[in-house]
PDB file of N, CA, C and O in Angstrom, chain B, residues numbered from 101:
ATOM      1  N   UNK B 101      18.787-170.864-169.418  1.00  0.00           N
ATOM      2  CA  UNK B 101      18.498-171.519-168.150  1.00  0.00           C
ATOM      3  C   UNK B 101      18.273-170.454-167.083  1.00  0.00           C
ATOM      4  O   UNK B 101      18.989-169.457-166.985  1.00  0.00           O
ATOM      5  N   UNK B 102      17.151-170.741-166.224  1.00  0.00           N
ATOM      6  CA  UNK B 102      16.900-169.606-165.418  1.00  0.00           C
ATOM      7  C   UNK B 102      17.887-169.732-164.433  1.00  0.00           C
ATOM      8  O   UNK B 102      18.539-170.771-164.328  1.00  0.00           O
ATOM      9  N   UNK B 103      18.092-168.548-163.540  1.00  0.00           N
ATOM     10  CA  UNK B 103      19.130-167.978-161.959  1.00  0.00           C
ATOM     11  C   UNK B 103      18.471-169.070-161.271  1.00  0.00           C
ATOM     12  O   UNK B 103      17.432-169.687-161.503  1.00  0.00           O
ATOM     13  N   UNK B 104      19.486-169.156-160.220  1.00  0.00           N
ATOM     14  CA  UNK B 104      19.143-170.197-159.572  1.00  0.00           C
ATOM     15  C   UNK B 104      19.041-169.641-157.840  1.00  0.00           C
ATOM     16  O   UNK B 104      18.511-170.372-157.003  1.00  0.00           O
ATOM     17  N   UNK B 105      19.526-168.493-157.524  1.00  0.00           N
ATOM     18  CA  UNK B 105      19.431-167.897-156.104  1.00  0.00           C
ATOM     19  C   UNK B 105      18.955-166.627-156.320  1.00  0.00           C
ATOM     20  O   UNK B 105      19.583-165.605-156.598  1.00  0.00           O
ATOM     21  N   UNK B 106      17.400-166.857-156.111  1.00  0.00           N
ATOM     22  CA  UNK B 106      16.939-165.434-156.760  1.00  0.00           C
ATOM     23  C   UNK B 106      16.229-164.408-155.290  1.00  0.00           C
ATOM     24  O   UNK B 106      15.478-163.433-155.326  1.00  0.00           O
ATOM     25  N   UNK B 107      17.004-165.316-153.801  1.00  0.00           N
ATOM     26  CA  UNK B 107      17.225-164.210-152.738  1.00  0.00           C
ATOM     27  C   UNK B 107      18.417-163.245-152.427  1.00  0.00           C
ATOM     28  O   UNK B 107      18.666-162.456-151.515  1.00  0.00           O
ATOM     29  N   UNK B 108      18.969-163.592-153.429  1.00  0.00           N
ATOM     30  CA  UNK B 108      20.065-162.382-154.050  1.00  0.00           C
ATOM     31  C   UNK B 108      19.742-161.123-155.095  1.00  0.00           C
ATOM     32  O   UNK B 108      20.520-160.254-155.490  1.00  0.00           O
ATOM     33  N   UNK B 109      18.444-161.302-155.386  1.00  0.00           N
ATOM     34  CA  UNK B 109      18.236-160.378-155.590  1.00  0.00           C
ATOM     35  C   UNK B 109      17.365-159.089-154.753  1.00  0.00           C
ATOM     36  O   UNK B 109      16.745-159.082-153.690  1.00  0.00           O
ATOM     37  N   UNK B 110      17.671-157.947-155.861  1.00  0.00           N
ATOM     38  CA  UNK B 110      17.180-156.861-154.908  1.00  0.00           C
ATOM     39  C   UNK B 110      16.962-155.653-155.639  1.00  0.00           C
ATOM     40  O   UNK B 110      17.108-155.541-156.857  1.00  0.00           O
ATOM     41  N   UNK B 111      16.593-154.718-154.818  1.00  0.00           N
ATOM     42  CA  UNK B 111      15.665-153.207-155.819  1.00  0.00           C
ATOM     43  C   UNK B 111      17.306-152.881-156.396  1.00  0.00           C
ATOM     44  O   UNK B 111      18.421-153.170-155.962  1.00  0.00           O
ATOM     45  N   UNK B 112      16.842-152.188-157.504  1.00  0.00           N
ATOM     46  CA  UNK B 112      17.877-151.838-158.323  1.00  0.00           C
ATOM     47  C   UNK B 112      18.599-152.778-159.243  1.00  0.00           C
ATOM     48  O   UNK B 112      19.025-152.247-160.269  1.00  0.00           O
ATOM     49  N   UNK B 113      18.839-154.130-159.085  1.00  0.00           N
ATOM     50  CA  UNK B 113      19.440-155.345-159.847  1.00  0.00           C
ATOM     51  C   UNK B 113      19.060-154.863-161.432  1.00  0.00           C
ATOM     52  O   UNK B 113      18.587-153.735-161.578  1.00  0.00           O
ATOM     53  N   UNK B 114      19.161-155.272-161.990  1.00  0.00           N
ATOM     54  CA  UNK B 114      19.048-155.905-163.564  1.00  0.00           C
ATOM     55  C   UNK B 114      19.023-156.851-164.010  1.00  0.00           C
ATOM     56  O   UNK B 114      20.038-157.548-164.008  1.00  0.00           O
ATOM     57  N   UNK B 115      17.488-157.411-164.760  1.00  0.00           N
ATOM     58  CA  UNK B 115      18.135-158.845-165.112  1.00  0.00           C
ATOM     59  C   UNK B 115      17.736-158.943-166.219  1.00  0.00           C
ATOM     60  O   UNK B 115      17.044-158.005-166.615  1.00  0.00           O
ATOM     61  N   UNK B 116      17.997-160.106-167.179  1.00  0.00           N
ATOM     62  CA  UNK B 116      17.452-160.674-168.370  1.00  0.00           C
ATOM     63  C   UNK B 116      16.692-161.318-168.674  1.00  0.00           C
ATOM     64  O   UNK B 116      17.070-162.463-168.923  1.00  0.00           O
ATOM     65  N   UNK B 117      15.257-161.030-168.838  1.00  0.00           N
ATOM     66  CA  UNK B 117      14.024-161.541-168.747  1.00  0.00           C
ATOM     67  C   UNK B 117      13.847-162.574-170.413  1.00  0.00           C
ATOM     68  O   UNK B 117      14.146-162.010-171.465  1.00  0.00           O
ATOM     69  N   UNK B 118      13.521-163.544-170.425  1.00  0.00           N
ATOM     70  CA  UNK B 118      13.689-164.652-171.717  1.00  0.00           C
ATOM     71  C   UNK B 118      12.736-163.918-172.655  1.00  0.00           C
ATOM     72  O   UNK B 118      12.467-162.723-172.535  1.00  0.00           O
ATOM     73  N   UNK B 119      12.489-164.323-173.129  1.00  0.00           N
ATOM     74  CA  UNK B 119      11.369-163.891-174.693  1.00  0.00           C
ATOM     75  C   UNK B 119      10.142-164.661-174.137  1.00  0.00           C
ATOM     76  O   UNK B 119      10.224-165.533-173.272  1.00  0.00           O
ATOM     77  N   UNK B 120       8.897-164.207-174.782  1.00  0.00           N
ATOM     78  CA  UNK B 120       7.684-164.672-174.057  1.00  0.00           C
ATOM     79  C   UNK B 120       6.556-164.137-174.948  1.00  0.00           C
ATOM     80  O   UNK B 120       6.457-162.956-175.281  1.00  0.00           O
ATOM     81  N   UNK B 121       5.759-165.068-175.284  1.00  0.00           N
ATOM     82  CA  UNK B 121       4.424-164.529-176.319  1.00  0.00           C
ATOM     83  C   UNK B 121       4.702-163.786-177.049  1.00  0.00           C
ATOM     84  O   UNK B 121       3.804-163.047-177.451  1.00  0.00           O
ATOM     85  N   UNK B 122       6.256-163.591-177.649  1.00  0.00           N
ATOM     86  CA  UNK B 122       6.298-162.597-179.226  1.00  0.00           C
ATOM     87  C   UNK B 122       6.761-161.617-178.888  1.00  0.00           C
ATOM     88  O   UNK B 122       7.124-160.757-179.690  1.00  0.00           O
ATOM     89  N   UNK B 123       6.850-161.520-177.782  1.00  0.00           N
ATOM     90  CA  UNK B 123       8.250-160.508-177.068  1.00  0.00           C
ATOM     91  C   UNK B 123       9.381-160.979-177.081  1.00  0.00           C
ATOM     92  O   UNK B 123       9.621-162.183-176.991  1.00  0.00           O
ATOM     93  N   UNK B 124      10.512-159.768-177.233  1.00  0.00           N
ATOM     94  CA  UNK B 124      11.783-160.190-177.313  1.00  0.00           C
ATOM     95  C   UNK B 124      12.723-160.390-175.757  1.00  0.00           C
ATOM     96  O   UNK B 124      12.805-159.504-174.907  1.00  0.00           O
ATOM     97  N   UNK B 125      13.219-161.435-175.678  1.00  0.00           N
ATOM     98  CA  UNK B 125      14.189-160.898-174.608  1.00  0.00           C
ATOM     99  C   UNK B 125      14.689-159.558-174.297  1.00  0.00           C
ATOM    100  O   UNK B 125      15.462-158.900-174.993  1.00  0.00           O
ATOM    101  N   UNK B 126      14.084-159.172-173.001  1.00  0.00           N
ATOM    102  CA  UNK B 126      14.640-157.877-172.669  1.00  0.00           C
ATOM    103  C   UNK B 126      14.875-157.633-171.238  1.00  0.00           C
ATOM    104  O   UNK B 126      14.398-158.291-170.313  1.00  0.00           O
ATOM    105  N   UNK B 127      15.921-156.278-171.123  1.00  0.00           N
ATOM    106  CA  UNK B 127      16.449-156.180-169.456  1.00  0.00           C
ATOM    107  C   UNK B 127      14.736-155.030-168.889  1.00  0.00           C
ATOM    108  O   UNK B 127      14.009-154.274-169.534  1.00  0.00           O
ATOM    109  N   UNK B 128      14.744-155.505-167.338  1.00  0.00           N
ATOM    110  CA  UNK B 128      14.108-155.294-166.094  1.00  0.00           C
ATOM    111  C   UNK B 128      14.732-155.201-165.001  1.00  0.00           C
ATOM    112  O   UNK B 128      15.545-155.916-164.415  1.00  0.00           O
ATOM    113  N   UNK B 129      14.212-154.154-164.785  1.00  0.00           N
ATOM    114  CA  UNK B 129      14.758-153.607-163.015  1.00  0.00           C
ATOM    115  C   UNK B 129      14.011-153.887-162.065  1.00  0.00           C
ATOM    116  O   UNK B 129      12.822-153.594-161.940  1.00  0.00           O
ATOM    117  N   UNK B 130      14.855-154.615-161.177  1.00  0.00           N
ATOM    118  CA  UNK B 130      13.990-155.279-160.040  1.00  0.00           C
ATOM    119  C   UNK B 130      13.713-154.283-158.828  1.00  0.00           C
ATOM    120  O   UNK B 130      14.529-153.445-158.443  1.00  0.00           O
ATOM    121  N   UNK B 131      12.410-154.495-158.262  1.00  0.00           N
ATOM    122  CA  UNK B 131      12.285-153.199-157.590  1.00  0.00           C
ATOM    123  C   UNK B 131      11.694-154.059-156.305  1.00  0.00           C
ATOM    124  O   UNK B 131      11.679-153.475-155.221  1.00  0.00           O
ATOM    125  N   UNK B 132      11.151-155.571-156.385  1.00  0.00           N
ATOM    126  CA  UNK B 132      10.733-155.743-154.932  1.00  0.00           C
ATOM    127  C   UNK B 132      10.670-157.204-155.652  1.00  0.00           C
ATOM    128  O   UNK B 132      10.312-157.416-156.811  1.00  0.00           O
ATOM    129  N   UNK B 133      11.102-158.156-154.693  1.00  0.00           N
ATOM    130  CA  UNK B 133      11.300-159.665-154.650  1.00  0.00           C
ATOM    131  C   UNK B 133      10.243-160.339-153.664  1.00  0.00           C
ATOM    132  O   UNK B 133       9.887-160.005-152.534  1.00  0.00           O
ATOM    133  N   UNK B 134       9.746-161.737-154.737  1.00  0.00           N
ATOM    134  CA  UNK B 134       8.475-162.058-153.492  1.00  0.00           C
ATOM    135  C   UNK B 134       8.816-163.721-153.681  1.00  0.00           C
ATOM    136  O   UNK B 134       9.739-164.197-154.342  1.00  0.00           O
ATOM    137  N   UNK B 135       8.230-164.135-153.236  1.00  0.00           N
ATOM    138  CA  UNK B 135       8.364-166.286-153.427  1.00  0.00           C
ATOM    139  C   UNK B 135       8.557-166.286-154.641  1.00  0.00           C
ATOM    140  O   UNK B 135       9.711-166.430-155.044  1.00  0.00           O
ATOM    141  N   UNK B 136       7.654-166.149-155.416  1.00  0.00           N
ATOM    142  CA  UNK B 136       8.117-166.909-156.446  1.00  0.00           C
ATOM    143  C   UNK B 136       8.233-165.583-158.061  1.00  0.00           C
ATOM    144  O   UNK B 136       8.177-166.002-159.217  1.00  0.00           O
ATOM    145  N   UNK B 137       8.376-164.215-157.748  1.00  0.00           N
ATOM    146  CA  UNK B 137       8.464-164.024-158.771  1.00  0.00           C
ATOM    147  C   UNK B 137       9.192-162.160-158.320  1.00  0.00           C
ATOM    148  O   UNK B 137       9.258-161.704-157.178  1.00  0.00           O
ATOM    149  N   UNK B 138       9.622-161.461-159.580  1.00  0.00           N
ATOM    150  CA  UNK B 138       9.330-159.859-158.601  1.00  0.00           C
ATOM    151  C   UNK B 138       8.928-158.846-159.341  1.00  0.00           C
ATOM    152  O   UNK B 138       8.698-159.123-160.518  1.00  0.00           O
ATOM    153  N   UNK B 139       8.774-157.763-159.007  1.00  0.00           N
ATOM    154  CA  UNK B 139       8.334-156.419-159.592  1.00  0.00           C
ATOM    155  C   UNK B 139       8.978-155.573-160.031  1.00  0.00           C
ATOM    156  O   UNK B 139      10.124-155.544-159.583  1.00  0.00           O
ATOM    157  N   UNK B 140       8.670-154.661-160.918  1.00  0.00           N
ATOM    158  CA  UNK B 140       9.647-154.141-161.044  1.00  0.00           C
ATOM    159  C   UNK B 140       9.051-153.254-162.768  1.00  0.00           C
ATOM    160  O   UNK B 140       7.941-153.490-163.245  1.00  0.00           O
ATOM    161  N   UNK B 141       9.921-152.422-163.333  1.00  0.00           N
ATOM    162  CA  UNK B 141       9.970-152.221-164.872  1.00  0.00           C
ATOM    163  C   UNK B 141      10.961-152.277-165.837  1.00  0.00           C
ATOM    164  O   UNK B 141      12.173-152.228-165.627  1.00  0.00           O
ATOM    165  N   UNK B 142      10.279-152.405-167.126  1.00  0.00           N
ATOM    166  CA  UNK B 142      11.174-152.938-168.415  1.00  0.00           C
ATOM    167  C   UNK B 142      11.834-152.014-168.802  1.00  0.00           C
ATOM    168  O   UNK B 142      11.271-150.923-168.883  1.00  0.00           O
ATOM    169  N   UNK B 143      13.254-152.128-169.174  1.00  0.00           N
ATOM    170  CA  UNK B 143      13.930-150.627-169.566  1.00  0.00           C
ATOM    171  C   UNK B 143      14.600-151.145-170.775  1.00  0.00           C
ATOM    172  O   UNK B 143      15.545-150.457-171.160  1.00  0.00           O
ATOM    173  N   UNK B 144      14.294-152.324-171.540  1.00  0.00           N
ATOM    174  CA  UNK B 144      14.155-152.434-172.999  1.00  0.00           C
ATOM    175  C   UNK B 144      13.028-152.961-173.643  1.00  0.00           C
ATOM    176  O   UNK B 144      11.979-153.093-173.014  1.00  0.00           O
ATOM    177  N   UNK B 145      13.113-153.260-174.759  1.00  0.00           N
ATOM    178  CA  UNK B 145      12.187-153.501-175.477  1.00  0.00           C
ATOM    179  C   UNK B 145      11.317-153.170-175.872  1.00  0.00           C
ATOM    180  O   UNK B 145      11.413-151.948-175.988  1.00  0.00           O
ATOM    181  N   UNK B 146       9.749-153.748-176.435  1.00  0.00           N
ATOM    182  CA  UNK B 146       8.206-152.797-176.787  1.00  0.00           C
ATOM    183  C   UNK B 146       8.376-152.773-175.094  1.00  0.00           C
ATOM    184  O   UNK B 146       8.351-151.560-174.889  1.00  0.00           O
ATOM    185  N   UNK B 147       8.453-153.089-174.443  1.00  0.00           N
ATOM    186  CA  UNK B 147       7.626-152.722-173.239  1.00  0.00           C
ATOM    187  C   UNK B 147       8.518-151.784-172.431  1.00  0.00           C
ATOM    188  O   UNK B 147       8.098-151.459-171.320  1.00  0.00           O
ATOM    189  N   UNK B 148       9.539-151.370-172.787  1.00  0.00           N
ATOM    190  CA  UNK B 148      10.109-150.306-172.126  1.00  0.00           C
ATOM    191  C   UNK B 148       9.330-149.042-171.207  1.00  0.00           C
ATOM    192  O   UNK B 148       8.696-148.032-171.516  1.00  0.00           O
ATOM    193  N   UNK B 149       9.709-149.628-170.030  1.00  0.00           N
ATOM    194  CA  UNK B 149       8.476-148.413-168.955  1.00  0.00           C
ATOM    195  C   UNK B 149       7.432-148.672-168.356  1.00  0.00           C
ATOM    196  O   UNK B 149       6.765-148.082-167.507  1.00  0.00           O
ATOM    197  N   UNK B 150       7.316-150.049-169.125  1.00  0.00           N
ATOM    198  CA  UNK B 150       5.862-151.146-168.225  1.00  0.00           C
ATOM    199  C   UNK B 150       6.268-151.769-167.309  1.00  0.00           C
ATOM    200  O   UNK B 150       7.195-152.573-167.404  1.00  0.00           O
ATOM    201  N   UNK B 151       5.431-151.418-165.887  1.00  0.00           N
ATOM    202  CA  UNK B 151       5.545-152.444-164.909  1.00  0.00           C
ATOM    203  C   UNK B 151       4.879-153.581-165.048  1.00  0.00           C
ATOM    204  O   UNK B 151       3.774-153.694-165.579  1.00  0.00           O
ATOM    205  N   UNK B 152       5.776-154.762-164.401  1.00  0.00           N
ATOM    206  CA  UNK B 152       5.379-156.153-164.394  1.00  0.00           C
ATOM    207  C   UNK B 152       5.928-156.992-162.914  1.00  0.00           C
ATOM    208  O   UNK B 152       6.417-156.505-161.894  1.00  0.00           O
ATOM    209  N   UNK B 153       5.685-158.162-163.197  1.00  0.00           N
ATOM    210  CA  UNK B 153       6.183-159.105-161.834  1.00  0.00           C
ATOM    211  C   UNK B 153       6.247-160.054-163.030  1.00  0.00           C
ATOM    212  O   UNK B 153       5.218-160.127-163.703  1.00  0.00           O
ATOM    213  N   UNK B 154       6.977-160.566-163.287  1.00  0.00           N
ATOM    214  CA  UNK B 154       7.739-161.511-164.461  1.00  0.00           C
ATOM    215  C   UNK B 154       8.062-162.819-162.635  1.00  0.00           C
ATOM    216  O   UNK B 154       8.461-162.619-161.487  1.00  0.00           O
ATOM    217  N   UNK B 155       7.506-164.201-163.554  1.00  0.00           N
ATOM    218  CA  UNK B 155       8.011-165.249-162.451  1.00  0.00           C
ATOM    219  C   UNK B 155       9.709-165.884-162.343  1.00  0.00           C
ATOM    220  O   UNK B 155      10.499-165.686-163.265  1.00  0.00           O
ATOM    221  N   UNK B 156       9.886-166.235-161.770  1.00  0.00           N
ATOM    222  CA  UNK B 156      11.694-166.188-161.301  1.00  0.00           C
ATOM    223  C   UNK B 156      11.971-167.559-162.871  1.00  0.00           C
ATOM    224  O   UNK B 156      13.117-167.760-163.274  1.00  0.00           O
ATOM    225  N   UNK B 157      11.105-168.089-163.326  1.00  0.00           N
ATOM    226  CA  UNK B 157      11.117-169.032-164.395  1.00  0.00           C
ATOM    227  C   UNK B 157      11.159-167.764-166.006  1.00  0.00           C
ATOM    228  O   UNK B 157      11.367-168.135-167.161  1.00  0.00           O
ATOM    229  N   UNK B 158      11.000-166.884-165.736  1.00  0.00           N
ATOM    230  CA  UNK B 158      11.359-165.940-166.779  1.00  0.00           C
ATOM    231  C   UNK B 158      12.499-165.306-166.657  1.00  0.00           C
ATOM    232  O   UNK B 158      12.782-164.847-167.763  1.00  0.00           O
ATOM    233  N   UNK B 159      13.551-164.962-165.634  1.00  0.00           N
ATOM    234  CA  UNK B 159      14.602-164.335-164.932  1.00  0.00           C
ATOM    235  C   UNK B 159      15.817-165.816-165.871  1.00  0.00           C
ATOM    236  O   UNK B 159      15.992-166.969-165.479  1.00  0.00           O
ATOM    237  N   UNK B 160      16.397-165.151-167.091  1.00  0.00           N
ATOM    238  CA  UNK B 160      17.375-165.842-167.399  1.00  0.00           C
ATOM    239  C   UNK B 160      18.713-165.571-166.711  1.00  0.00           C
ATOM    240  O   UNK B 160      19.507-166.510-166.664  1.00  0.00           O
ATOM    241  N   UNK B 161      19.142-164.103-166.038  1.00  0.00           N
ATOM    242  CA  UNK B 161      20.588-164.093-165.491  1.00  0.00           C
ATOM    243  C   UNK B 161      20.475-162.773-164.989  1.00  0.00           C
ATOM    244  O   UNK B 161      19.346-162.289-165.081  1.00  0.00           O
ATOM    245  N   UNK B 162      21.571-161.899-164.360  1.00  0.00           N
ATOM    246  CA  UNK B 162      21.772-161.360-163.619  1.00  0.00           C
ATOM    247  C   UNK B 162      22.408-160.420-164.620  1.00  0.00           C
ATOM    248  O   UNK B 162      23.576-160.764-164.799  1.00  0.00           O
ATOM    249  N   UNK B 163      21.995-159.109-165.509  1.00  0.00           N
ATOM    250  CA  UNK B 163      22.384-158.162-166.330  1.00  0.00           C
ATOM    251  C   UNK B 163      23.624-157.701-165.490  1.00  0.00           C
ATOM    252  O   UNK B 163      24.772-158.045-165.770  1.00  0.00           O
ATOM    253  N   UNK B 164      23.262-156.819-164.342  1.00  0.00           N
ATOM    254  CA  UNK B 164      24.069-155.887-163.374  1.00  0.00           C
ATOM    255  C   UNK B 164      23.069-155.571-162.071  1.00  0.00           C
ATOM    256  O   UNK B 164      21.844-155.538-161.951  1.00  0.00           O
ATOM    257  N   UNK B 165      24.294-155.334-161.064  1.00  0.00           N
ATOM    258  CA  UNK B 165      23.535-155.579-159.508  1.00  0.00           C
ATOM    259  C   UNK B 165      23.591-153.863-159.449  1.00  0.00           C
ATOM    260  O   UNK B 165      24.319-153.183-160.172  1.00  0.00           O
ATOM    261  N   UNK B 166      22.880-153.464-158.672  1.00  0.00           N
ATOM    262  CA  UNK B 166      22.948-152.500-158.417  1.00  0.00           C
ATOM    263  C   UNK B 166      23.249-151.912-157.422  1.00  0.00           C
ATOM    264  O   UNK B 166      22.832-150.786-157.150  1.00  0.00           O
ATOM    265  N   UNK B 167      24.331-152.853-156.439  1.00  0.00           N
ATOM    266  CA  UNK B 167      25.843-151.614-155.619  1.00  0.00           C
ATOM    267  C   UNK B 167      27.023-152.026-156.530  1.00  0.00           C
ATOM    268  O   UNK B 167      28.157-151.880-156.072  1.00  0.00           O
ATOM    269  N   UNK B 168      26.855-152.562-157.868  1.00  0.00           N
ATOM    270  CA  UNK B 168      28.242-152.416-158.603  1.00  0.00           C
ATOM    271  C   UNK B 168      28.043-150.967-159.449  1.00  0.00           C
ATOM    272  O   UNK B 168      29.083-150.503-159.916  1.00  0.00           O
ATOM    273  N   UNK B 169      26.857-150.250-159.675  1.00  0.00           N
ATOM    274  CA  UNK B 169      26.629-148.704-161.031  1.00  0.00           C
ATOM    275  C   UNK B 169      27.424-148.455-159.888  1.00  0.00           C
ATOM    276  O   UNK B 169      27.949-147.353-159.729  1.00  0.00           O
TER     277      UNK B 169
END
């Protein structure tokens, strides 16, 4: 089930992006938040190192915030 207050997020966050076209669920670092989706890159999976804007309907949960590292 996707996050549900996703103006809590912010650059640095971590989240858990769902599986999608044969990709596996994997974590993304959020780097800029917009209406409806944010930016950022993949630091698992095949796509490890690719930037994307994944929509807040792909954002399954909140990995780690980033003023808790």
């Amino acid at each position: 089930m996707p996050i549900q207050d996703y103006q809590d997020l912010q650059e640095g966050d971590i989240v858990v992006i769902a599986a999608f076209d044969g990709l596996p669920e994997h974590l993304f670092e959020v780097d800029q938040t917009f209406d409806d989706s944010v930016s950022g890159y993949s630091i698992t999976g095949p796509l490890a190192g690719v930037y994307g804007e994944p929509g807040f309907e792909l954002i399954i949960r909140v990995h780690s915030r980033a003023n808790e590292r």
